[in-house]
C-alpha positions as protocol buffer text, in pm:
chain_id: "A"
residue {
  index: 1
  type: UNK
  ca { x: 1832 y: -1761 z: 1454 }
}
residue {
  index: 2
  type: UNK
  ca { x: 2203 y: -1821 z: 1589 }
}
residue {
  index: 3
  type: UNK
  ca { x: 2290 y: -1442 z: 1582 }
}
residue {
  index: 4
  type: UNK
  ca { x: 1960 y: -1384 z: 1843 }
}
residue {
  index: 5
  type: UNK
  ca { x: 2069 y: -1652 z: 2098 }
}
residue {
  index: 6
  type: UNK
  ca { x: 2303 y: -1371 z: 2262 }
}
residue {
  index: 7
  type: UNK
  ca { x: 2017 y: -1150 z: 2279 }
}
residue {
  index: 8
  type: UNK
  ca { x: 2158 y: -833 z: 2101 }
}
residue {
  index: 9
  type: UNK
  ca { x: 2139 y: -481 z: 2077 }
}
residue {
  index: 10
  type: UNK
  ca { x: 2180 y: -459 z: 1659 }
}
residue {
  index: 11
  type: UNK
  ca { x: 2192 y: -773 z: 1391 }
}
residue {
  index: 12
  type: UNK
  ca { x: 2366 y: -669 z: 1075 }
}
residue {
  index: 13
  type: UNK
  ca { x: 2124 y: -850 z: 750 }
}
residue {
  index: 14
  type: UNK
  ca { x: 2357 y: -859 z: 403 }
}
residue {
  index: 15
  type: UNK
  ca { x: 2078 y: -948 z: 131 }
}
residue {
  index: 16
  type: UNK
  ca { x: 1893 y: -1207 z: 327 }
}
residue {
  index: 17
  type: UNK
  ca { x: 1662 y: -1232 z: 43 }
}
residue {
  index: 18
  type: UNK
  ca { x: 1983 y: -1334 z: -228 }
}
residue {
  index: 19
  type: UNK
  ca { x: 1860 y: -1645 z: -380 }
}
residue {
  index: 20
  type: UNK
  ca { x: 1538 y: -1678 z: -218 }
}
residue {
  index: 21
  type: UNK
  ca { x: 1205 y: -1733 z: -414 }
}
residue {
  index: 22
  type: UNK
  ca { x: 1026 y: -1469 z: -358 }
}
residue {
  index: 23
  type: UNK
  ca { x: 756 y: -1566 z: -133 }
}
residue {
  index: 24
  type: UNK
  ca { x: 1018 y: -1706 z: 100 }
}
residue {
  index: 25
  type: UNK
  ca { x: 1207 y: -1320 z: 51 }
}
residue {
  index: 26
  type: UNK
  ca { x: 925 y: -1143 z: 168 }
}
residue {
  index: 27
  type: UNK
  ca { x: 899 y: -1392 z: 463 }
}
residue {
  index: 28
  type: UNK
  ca { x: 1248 y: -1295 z: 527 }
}
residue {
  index: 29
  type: UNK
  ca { x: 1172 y: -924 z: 533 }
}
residue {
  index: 30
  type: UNK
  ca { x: 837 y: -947 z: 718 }
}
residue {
  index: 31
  type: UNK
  ca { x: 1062 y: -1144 z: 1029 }
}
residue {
  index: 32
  type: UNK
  ca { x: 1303 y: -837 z: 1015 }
}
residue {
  index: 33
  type: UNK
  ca { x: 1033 y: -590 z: 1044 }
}
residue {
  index: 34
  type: UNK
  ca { x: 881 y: -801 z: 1308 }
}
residue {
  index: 35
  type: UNK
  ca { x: 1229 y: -831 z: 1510 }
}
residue {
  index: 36
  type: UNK
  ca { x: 1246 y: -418 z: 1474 }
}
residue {
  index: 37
  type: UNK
  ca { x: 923 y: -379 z: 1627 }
}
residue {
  index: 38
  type: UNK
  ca { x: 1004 y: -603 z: 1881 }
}
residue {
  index: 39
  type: UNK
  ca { x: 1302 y: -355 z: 1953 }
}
residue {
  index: 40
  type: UNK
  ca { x: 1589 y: -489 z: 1783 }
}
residue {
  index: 41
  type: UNK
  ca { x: 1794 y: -253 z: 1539 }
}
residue {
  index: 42
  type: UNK
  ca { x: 1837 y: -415 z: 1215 }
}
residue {
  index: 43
  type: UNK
  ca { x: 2109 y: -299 z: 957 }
}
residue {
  index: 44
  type: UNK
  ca { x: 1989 y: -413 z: 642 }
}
residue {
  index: 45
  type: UNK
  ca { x: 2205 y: -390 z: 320 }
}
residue {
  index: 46
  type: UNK
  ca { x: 2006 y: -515 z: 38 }
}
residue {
  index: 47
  type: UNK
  ca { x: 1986 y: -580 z: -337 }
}
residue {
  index: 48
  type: UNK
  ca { x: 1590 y: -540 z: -343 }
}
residue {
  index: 49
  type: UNK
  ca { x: 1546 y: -128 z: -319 }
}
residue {
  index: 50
  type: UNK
  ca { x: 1182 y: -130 z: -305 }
}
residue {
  index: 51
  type: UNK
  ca { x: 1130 y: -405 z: -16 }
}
residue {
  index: 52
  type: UNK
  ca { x: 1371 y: -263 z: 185 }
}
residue {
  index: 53
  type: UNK
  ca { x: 1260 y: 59 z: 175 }
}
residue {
  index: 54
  type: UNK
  ca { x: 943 y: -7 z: 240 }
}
residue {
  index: 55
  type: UNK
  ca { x: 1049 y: -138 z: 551 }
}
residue {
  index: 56
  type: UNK
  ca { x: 1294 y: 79 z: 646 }
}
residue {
  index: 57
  type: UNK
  ca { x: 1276 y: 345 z: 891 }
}
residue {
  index: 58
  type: UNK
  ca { x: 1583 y: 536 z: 802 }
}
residue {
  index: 59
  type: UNK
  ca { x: 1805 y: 460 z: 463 }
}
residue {
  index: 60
  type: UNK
  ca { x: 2122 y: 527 z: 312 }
}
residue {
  index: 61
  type: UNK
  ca { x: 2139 y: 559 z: -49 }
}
residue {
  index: 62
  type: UNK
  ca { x: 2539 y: 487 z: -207 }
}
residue {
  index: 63
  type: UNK
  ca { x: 2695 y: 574 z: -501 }
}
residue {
  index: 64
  type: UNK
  ca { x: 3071 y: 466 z: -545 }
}
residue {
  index: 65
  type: UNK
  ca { x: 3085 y: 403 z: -196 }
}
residue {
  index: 66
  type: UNK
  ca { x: 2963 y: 747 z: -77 }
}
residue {
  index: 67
  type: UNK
  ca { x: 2608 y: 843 z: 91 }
}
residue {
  index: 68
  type: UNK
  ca { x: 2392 y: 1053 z: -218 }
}
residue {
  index: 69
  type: UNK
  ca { x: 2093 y: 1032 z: -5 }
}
residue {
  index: 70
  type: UNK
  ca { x: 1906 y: 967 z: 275 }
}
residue {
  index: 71
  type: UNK
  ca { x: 1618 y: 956 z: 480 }
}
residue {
  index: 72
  type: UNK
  ca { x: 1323 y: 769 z: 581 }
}
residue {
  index: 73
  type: UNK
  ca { x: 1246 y: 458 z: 391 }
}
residue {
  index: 74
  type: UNK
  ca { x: 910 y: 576 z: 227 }
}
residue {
  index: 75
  type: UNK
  ca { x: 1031 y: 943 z: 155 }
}
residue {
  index: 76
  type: UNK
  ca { x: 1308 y: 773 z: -81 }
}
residue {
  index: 77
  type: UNK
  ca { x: 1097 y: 532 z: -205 }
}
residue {
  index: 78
  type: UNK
  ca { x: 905 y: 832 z: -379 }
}
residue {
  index: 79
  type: UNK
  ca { x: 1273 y: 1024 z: -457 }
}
residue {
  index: 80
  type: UNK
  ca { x: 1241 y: 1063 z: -822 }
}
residue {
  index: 81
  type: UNK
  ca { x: 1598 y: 1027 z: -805 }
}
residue {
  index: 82
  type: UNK
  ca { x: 1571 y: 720 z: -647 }
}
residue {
  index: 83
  type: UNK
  ca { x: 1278 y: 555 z: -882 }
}
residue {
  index: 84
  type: UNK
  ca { x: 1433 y: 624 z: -1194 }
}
residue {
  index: 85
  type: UNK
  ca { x: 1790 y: 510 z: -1094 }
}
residue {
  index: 86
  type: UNK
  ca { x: 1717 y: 232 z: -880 }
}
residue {
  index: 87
  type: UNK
  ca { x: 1366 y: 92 z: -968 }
}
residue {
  index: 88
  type: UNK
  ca { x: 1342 y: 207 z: -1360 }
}
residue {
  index: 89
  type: UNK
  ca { x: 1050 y: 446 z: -1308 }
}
């Protein structure tokens, strides 16, 4: 809440959700989407793959530091390449 007092353009997120049961996680997630659609930008970095890319609108996937992929949230989401190294599908 801190971070919005300045009201600015971008807040950066690293894993919000670390630690967090995980009804109080998604709670996390649902504010970010809410602050995006309210028209913040939102960097998200994130241990979680499949809640943050269902909510992201553009992602980066990395792979010993370097971008592999990337795209819209929901097209990687259904990457095979994505599924079966990230989610175990």
């Amino acid at each position: 809440a801190r971070c919005l007092m300045g009201e600015p353009d971008l807040v950066m997120f690293d894993e919000p959700s670390l630690g967090l049961s995980p009804a109080l996680a998604q709670s996390v997630l649902e504010t970010i989407v809410d602050l995006n659609e309210k028209g913040l930008s939102c960097l998200l970095v994130e241990q979680n793959v499949a809640a943050s890319l269902e909510i992201a609108k553009h992602a980066y996937v990395l792979e010993n530091g370097s971008i592999t992929l990337s795209g819209p949230g929901a097209e990687l989401l259904a990457d095979d390449r994505v599924r079966q190294a990230y989610l175990g599908m």
